[in-house]
PADO-991785 format. One record per residue (C-alpha): x, y, z; residue in one letter. Coordinates in steps of 0.25 Angstrom, whole numbers, plus 5000, padded with zeros to 4 digits. Layout:
N
XYZa
...
# end
This chain:
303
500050005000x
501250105005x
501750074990x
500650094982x
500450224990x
502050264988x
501750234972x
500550304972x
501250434977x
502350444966x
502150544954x
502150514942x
503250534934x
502850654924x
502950584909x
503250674896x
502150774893x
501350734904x
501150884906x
502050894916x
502951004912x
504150904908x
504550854893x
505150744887x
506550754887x
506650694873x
505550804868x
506250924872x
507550914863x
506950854852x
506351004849x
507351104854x
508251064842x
507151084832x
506851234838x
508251284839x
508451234824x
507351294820x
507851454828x
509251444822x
509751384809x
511051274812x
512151334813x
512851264800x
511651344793x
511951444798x
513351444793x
512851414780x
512051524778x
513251624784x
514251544774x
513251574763x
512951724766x
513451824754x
514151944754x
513652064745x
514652024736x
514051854736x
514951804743x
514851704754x
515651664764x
515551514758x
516151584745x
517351644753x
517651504761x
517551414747x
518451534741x
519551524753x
519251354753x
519651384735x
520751454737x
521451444751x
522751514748x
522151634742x
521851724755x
523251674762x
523951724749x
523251854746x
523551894762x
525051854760x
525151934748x
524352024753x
525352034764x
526652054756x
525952144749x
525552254761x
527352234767x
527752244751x
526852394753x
527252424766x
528752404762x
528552474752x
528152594759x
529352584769x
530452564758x
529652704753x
529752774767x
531152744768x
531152834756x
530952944764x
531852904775x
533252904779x
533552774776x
535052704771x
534352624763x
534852644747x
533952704740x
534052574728x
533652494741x
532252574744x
531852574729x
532152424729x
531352404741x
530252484735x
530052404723x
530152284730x
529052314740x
528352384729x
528352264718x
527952174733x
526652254737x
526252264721x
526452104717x
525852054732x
524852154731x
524452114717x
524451954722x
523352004733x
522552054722x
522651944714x
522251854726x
521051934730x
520551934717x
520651794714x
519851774728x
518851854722x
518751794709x
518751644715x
517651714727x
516851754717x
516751624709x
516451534720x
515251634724x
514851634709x
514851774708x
515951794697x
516351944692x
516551964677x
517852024680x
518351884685x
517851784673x
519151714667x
519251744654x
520451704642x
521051794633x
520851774619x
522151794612x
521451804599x
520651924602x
520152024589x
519652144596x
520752164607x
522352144608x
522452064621x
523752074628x
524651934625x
524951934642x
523351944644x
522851854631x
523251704637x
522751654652x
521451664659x
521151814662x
519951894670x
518851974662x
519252104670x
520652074662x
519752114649x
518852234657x
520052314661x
520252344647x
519052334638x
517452334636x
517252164638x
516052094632x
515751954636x
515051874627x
514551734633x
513751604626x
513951474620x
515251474611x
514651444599x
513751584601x
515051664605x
515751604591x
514651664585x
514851804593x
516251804591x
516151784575x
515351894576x
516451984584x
517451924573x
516751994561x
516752124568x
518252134574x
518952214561x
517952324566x
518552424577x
518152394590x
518452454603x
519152354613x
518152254618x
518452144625x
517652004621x
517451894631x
516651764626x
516151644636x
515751534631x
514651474640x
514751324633x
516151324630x
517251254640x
518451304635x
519351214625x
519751314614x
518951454620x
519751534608x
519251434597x
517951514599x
518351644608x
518751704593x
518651854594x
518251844609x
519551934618x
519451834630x
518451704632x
518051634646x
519151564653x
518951424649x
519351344660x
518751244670x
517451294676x
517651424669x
516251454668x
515951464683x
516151604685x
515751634669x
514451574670x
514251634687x
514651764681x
513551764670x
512551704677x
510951724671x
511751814658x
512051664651x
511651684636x
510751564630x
510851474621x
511351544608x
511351674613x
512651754619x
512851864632x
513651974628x
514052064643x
515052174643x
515952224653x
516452384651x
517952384652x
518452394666x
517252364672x
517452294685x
516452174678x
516152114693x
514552124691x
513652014685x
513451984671x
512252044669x
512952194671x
513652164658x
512552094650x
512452144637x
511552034629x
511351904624x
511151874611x
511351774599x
512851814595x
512451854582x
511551984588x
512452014601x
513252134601x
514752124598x
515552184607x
515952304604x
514452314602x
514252284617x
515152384620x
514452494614x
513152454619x
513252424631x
514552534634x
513152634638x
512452554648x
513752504657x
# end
């Protein structure tokens, strides 16, 4: 009796969701997860989106990372040079004090020492320039946002409307080689369509024309023998492995159809660092686009 009485006095113990205030320990962490993910993104998506984040200029900080990961001695080697080339100044300047001063120093000594430091600061200079911009070139391409001014093109040695240099007519070369000089037209379709163009700039060349660069690209054609159709053209597209990356990112939604040909001018010395559309002329069958010295004319009022 006493132990029926001492059972009878006991509590039950409070089972889950009995309403008792108290939850099921496997219930509670199953949710908390679920909520926090839903408040903040995971970190790793986060990074992603940070990574991913442009610039005003479209670049990325994923675009910079693949650029140094491309090429990992540029950066060291463009602050080395970068470096000789600030002590090369800054002797340079002393050796010019000393000018000034008393000094035992000969005076053949201190004009050595000038030009030495001189030709220093001016080739290591020159060697920081040529590594920036080949970081800005190789930034620009991985970001797909190549400048006209950085397209690779190949002088043709055969040119009828310009004398080209013999130390700038062999070698791959840059279009801004041809802006710093002359009115540039670019002339882009399939090769057999830019034949039929250049045949027609052939007929016309025993007239005077003022100096006008002519830049073909051949959007079907992987190099092999670029002259055998580049025949009246001053320089074609760099035929080389994958040389159409940053052609076809630069010309993006300005592609000609089937039979027809773009035709895009660039004023000389222009900076040629905005999209094609800015140099868009027309597109048209080759035998009714303008030649260029017609472009020129045309289109020399509007730029």
């Amino acid at each position: 009796m006493s132990t029926n009485n001492s059972s009878d006095g006991k509590k039950p113990r409070s089972s889950p969701g009995n309403g008792t205030g108290f939850q099921s320990p496997s219930a509670s962490p199953s949710n908390r997860p679920e909520q926090k993910k839903r408040a903040t993104p995971p970190k790793a998506q986060r990074d992603t989106r940070n990574l991913q984040r442009l610039d005003r200029n479209g670049i990325s900080l994923e675009h910079r990372l693949r650029e140094e990961i491309k090429h990992p001695l540029r950066k060291p080697k463009q602050t080395l040079f970068g470096a000789f080339a600030f002590s090369a100044t800054l002797g340079f300047f002393i050796t010019l004090g000393r000018f000034a001063a008393v000094s035992d120093d000969s005076a053949t000594q201190l004009f050595t020492n000038v030009a030495v430091n001189l030709t220093a600061a001016s080739l290591f200079a020159y060697l920081t320039w040529t590594q920036v911009q080949f970081g800005r070139r190789s930034l620009n391409s991985i970001a797909g946002i190549p400048q006209a001014r950085d397209l690779p093109i190949k002088r043709v040695s055969s040119s009828p409307s310009l004398t080209i240099p013999s130390w700038l007519s062999t070698g791959p070369q840059r279009l801004s080689s041809l802006l710093t000089t002359f009115d540039t037209v670019l002339v882009v379709g399939r090769k057999s369509e830019l034949e039929k163009y250049l045949k027609r700039c052939q007929s016309t060349a025993e007239n005077p024309q003022p100096a006008v660069a002519l830049v073909v690209f051949a959007t079907d054609f992987d190099k092999r023998n670029e002259e055998a159709y580049a025949s009246g053209a001053d320089a074609i597209a760099l035929g080389e492995v994958k040389r159409d990356k940053d052609w076809l990112s630069w010309l993006a939604n300005t592609l000609p159809s089937k039979r027809n040909i773009a035709v895009f001018r660039f004023a000389r010395s222009d900076k040629a660092v905005n999209a094609a559309d800015t140099y868009f002329v027309t597109q048209d069958l080759p035998a009714s686009a303008p030649l260029p010295v017609e472009v020129v004319a045309t289109s020399a009022s509007v730029s």
